[in-house]
C-alpha positions in Angstrom: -46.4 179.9 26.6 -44.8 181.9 23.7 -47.9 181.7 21.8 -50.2 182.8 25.0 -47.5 185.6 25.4 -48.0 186.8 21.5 -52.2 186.7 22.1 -51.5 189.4 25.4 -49.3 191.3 23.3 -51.6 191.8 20.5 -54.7 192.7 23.0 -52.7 195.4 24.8 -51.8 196.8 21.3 -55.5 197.2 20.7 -56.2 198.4 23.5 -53.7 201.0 23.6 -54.6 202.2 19.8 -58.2 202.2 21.4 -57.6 204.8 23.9 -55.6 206.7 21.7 -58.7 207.3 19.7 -57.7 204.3 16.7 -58.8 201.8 15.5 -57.4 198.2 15.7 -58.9 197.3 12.5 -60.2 198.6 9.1 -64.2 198.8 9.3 -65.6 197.6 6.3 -69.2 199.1 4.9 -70.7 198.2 2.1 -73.7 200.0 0.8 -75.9 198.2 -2.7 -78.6 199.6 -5.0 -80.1 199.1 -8.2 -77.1 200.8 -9.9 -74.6 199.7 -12.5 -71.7 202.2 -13.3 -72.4 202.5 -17.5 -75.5 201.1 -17.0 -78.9 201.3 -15.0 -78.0 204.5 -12.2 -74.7 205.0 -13.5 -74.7 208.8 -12.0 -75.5 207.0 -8.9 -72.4 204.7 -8.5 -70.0 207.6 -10.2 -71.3 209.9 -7.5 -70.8 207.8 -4.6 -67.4 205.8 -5.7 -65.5 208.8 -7.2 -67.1 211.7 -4.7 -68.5 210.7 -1.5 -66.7 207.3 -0.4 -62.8 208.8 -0.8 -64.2 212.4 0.9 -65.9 210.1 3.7 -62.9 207.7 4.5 -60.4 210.5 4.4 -63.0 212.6 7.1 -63.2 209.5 9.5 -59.3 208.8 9.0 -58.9 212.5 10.5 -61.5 211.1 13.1 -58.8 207.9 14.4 -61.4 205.1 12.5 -59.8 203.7 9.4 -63.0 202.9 6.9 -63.5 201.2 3.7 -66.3 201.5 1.7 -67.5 199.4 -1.5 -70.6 200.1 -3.6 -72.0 196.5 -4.3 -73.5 197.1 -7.7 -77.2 195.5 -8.7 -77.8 195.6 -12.6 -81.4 193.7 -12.2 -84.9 194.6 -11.4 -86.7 196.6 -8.7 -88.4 193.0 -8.1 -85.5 191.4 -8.0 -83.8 193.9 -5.7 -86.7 193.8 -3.5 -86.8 189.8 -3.9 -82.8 189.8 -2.7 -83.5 191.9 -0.3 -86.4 189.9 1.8 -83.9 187.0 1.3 -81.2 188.9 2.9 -82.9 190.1 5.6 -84.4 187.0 6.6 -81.2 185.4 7.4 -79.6 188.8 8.7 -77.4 189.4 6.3 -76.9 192.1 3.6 -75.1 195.4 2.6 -75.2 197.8 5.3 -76.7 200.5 3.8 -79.4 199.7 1.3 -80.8 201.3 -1.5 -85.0 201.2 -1.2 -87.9 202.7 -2.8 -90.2 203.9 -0.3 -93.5 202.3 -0.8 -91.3 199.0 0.2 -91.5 200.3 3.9 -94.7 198.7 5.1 -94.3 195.6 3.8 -90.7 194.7 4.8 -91.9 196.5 8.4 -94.8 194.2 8.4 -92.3 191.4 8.0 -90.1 192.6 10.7 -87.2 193.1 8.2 -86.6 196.5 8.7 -86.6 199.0 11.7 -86.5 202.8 12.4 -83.2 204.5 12.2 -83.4 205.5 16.0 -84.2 201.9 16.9 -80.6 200.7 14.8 -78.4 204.0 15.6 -80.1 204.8 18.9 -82.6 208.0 19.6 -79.0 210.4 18.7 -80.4 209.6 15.3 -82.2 213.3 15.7 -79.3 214.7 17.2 -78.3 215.6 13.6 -78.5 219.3 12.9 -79.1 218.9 9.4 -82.8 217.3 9.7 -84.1 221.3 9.3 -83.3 220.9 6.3 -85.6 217.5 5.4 -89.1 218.4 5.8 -91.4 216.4 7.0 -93.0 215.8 3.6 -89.4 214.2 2.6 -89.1 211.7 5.0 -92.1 210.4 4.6 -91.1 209.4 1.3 -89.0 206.5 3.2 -91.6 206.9 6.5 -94.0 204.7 8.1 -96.2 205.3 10.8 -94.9 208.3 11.8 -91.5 206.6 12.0 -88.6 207.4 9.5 -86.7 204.6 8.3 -84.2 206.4 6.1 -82.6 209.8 3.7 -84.7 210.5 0.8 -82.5 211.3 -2.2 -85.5 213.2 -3.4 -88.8 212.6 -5.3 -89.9 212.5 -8.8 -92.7 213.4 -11.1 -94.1 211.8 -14.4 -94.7 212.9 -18.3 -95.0 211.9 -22.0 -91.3 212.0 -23.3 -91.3 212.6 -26.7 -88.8 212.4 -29.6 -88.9 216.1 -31.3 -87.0 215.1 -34.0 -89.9 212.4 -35.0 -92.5 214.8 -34.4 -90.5 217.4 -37.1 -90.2 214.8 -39.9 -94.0 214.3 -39.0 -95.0 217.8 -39.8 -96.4 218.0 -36.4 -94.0 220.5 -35.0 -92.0 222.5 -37.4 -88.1 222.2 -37.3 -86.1 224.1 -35.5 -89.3 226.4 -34.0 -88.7 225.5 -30.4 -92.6 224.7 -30.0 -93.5 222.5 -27.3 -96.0 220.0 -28.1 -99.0 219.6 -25.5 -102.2 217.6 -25.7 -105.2 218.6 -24.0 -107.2 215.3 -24.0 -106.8 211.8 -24.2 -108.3 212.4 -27.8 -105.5 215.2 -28.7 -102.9 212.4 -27.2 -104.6 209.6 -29.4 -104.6 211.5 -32.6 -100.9 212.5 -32.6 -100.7 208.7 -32.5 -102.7 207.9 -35.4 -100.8 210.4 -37.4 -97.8 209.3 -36.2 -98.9 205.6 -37.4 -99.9 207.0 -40.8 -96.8 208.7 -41.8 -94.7 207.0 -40.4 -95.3 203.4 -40.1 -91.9 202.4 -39.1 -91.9 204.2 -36.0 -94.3 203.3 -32.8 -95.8 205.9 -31.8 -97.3 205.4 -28.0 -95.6 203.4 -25.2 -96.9 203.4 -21.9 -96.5 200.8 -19.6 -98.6 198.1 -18.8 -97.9 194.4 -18.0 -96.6 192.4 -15.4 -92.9 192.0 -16.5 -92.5 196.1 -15.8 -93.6 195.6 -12.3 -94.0 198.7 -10.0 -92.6 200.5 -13.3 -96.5 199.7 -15.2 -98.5 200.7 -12.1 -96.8 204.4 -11.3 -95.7 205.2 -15.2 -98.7 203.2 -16.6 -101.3 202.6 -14.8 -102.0 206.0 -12.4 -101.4 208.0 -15.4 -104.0 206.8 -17.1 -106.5 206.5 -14.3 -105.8 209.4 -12.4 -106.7 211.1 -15.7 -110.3 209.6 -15.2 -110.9 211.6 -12.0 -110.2 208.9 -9.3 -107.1 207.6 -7.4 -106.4 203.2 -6.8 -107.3 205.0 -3.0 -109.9 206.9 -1.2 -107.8 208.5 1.3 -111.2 209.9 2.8 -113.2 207.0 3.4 -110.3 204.5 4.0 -111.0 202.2 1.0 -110.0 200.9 -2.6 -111.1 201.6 -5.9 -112.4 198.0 -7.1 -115.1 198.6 -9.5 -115.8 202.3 -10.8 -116.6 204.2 -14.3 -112.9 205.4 -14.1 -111.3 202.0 -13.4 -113.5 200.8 -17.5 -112.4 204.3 -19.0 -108.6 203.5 -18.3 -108.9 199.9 -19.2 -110.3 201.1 -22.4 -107.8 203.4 -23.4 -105.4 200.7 -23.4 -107.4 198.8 -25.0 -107.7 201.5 -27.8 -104.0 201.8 -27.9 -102.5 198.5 -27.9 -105.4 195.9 -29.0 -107.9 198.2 -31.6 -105.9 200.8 -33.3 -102.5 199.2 -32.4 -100.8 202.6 -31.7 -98.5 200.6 -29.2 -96.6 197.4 -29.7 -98.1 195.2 -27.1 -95.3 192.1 -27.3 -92.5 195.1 -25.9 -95.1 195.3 -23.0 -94.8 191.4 -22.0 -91.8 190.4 -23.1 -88.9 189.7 -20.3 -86.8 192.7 -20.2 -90.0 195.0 -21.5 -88.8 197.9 -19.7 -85.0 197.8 -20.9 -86.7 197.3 -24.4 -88.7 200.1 -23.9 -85.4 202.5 -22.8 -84.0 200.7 -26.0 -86.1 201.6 -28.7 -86.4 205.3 -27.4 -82.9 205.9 -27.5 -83.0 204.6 -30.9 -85.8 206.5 -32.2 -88.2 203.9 -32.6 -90.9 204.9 -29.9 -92.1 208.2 -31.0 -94.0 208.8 -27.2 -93.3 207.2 -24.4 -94.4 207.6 -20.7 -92.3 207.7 -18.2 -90.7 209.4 -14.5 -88.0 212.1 -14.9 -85.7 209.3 -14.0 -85.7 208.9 -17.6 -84.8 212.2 -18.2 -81.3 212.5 -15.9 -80.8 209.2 -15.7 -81.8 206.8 -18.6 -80.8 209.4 -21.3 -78.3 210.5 -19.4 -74.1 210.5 -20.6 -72.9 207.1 -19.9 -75.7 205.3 -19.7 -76.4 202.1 -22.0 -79.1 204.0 -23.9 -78.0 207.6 -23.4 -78.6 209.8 -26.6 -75.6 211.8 -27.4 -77.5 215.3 -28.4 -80.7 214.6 -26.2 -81.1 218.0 -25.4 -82.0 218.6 -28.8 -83.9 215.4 -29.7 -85.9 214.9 -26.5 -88.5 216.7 -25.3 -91.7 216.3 -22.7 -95.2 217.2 -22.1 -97.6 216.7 -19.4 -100.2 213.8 -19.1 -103.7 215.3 -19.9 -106.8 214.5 -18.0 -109.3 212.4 -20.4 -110.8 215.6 -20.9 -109.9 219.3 -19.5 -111.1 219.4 -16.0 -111.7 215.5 -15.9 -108.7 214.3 -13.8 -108.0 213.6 -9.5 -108.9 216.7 -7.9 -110.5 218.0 -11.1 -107.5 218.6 -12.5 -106.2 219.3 -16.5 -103.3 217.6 -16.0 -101.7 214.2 -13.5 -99.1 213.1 -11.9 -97.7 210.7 -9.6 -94.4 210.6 -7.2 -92.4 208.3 -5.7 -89.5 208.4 -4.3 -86.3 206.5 -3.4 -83.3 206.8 -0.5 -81.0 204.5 1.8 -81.9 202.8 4.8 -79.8 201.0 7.6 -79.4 197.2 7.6 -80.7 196.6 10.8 -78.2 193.5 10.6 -75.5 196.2 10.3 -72.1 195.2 13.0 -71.2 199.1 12.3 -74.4 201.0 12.8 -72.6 204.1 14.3 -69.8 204.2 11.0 -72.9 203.2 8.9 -74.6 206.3 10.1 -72.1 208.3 9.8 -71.8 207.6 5.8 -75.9 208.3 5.3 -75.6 211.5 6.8 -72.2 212.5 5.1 -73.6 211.3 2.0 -76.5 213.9 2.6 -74.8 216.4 3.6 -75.3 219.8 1.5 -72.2 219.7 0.1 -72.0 216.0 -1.3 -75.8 216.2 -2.3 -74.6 219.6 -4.5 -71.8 217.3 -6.1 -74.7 215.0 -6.7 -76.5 218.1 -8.7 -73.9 218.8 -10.7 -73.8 215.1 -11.8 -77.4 214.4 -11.9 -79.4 217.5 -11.4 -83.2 216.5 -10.0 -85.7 217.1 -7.1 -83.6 216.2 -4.1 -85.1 216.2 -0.3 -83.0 218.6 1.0 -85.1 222.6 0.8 -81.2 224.1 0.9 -80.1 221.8 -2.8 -82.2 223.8 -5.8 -82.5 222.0 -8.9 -79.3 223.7 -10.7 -77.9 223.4 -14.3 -81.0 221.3 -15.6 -83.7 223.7 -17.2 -85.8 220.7 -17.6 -85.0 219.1 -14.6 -86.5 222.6 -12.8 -89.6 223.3 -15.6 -90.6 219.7 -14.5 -90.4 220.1 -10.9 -92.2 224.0 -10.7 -94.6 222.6 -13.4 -96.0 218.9 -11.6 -94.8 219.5 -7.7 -98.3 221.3 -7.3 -100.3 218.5 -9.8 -99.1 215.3 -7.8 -100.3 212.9 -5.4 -98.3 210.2 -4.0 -99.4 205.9 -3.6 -100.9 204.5 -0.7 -98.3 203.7 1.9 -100.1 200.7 3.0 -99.1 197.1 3.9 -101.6 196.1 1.3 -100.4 198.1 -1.6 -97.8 195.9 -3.3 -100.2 193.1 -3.8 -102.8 195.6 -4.9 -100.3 197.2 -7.6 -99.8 193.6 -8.5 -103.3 193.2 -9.8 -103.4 196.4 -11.2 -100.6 195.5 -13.3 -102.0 192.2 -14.0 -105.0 193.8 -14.7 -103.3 195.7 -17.6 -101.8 192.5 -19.1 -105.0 191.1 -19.2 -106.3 193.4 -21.5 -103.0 194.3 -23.3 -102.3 190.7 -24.3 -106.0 190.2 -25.2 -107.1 187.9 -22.6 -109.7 189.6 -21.1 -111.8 192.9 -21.8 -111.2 195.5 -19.9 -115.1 194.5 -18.1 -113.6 190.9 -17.3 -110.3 192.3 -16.1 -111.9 194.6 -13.7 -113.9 192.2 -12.4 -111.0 189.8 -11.5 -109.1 192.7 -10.4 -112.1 193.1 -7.9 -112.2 190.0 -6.4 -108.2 189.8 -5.9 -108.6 193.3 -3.9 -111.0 192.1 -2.1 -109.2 189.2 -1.1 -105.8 191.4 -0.5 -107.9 193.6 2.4 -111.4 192.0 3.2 -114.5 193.5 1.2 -115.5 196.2 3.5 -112.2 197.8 2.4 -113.6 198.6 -1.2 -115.8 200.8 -2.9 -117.7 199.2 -6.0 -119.4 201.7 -8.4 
C-alpha cells in the first residue's frame, strides 16, 4: 500500500511540473558525425560542444525543458560512417541527429532508412521563418525527390593544393613574389611534375586520388576532376543515361596511367594502402607531396589549427590553383577550368523518441547567429545567403572563383555503386592490373549491370 501510495505521489508530481510548463525529466539528444575533436572535423566538434550545445540547453531551460546534449564523436571513414549508419537504422537505433553527406540520400531512402523532415517533425517543419534564407539550390544538397531531408552546412568546391615553399626551392616560383602558380593544360600540370621529379627527387610531386581504399574521396577529388576535364560528366543529365564507354572515359584513364604507372610522378602504393587518404593529409602536412588534389575541406579543415596534420604557418606555405581542362576550352560545358561540389549537413533519426527537442537543436544550430560563430571558427561556403564567407581570403577567392565552374553528382539511387566502379576502375589501372582499355571495359559491364543497358551511352 505504501509502495502504491509512493507510485501516485510521483505521477501527480509529474503531472503537476507538466502543466507548469517542466519537465519531469532531463531529455537526452545526442547528435554523431565523422568528427574527432584534434583530429578529423575538429572545428566541427569545438563549434558544437563549446558554442552551440551550452547556448541551446540554457535557451530550452528558459523554455521549462531541461536538455542535454552529447556529440558522439566518429574518428573513421565516410564508408564506415555510412556502413554504421545502415546498421543503425535497420534495427532503429542511432544518434538523433546525424551527420550525412548528401548523395547518401537516395540510397538510404531507397532502403527505407531515412524519411523527410516533415514526415519525423510533422508538416510545422516549414513553419520555420528562417528557410528564406536556404535556397532551394541548398537543400537540395541533402534533397531527394523534391523532398528535403535535412540543413545543409554548406557546399564545397575542388583544386590542386600546392606547397609554395617546394615550388620556391624548385625555381618554379620565385620566393617571396606572391605569384600564383596556374596551369593551363593537363600538359602545363604534367611538366611542373616532371620538374618537380628532376630536382627534387625526394619529394612527390602529384597526388590525386584514385583507388578503392579513398572511397567517395577518389571519385569527387580524383576521378571527376580528371574526367570532367575531358569534356564529359559520369552523367548525361539530358538524355537520362551513363557515361560507360567514351573517348573521355580512355583520355582520363590515361592520364593516370601517365602519372602513377609510366613516368611515376605519383606514388601509387599511398593510393592503395589502408589509411591512403590519412597518408595522403600526412605527407602534405609534412612537405612530401609537392601537389595534391583535393576539396576546400582541406583547406579549413585538414590544415586547419588543431588538427592532426595542421601546418603551423600554412598561410604562407600553402597555396591553390584551379584544375585545368585537358586543353583550354576542352572541359564539361567547354570549359578552361572544372569543378565538382558536394555537400554535407544533419538529418533527423527517424528513430528519434524526441523529434520536436531534436528539431529544435537543427534549427538552433542553424540559426544565423550560431552558423556566424561557426565562420569565425571555420570560415567556408555555408547554405545560408545571410552567412558571407568572412575572415578567409581564400576561403572567399575559392568560392567567387569555382561557384560559377561547378556541377554537382547524380543524385541517383544508382550512383554509389556506380562511384564504386569508377573508383575501382582507377585502381585497376593505378596498381597495374588492367589498362586503362581493359578497365573501361569492366567498368562498362558493371554499369550496365548497376541500371540495365538501355541506361548507357557507349562511344
Amino acid at each position: 500500500m505504501r509502495r502504491l501510495l509512493g507510485r501516485l505521489l510521483v505521477g501527480i508530481l509529474a503531472a503537476s511540473l507538466v502543466g507548469l510548463g517542466l519537465s519531469a525529466e532531463t531529455i537526452k539528444l545526442t547528435v554523431t558525425a565523422r568528427a574527432v575533436r584534434g583530429g578529423v572535423n575538429s572545428l566541427l566538434v569545438q563549434w558544437l560542444e563549446d558554442v552551440v550545445f551550452p547556448a541551446f540547453e540554457k535557451w530550452m531551460k528558459e523554455q521549462g525543458k531541461d536538455v542535454e546534449v552529447e556529440f558522439i564523436q566518429f574518428g573513421g571513414t565516410d564508408e564506415a560512417l555510412k556502413e554504421q549508419y545502415a546498421l543503425d537504422l535497420k534495427v532503429g537505433r542511432g544518434a538523433d541527429i546525424m551527420g550525412f553527406d548528401g548523395f547518401w540520400i537516395p540510397e538510404f531512402d531507397a532502403a527505407g532508412l531515412v524519411k523527410p523532415l516533415d514526415e519525423i517533425v510533422g508538416p510545422e517543419v516549414w513553419e520555420w521563418e528562417d528557410w528564406k534564407y536556404i535556397p532551394p539550390s541548398m537543400r537540395e544538397i541533402l534533397g531527394y525527390k523534391g523532398k528535403v531531408y535535412g540543413l545543409p552546412l554548406g557546399t564545397d568546391v575542388r583544386v590542386i593544393f600546392y606547397r609554395k615553399d617546394i615550388f620556391e626551392k624548385a625555381g618554379i616560383i620565385p620566393a617571396g613574389s606572391g605569384i600564383r602558380w596556374q596551369p593551363r593544360s593537363w600538359e602545363e600540370l604534367l611538366n611542373t611534375a616532371r620538374y618537380l621529379k628532376k630536382v627534387l627527387p625526394d619529394v612527390i610531386p602529384l597526388q590525386i586520388n584514385a583507388g578503392t581504399q579513398m572511397g567517395e574521396a577518389t571519385t569527387m577529388q580524383g576521378w571527376f576532376m580528371v574526367l570532367l576535364g575531358t569534356g564529359i560528366h559520369m552523367y548525361d543529365f539530358d538524355s537520362g543515361k551513363w557515361y560507360a564507354k567514351h573517348p573521355g572515359i580512355l583520355e582520363a584513364l590515361n592520364f593516370y596511367k601517365t602519372v602513377y604507372i609510366d613516368e611515376k610522378l605519383g606514388d601509387a602504393r599511398t593510393q592503395l594502402i589502408p589509411g591512403a587518404r590519412a597518408r595522403t593529409f600526412e605527407l602534405f602536412r609534412d612537405g612530401k607531396i609537392a601537389m595534391l588534389v583535393e576539396g576546400d575541406w582541406f583547406w579549413r579543415s585538414v590544415l586547419a589549427p588543431g588538427s592532426e596534420w595542421a601546418v603551423p604557418n600554412r598561410n604562407e606555405v600553402v597555396d591553390w590553383a584551379m584544375m585545368p581542362a585537358k586543353e583550354p576550352g576542352a572541359g564539361y560545358r567547354g570549359q578552361n577550368f572544372v569543378t565538382i561540389s558536394g555537400g554535407t549537413g544533419f538529418i533527423l533519426n527517424p528513430n528519434t523518441k524526441h523529434p520536436e527537442e531534436a528539431w529544435a537543436l537543427m534549427r538552433f544550430a542553424f540559426s544565423r547567429e550560431m552558423q556566424l560563430e561557426f565562420q569565425k571558427l571555420q570560415p567556408r561556403i555555408r547554405a545560408r545567403t545571410d552567412v558571407p564567407v568572412t575572415g578567409d581570403p581564400v576561403m572567399s577567392e575559392m568560392a567567387k572563383a569555382l561557384l560559377p565552374l561547378t556541377t554537382v553528382r547524380p543524385m541517383l539511387p544508382g550512383y554509389p555503386k556506380i562511384s564504386y566502379e569508377a573508383q575501382l576502375m582507377t585502381e585497376r589501372v593505378v596498381a597495374g592490373v588492367m589498362t586503362p582499355e581493359e578497365a573501361m571495359e569492366a567498368y562498362a559491364e558493371a554499369i550496365k549491370e548497376i541500371v540495365g543497358p538501355e541506361n548507357v551511352i557507349e562511344e
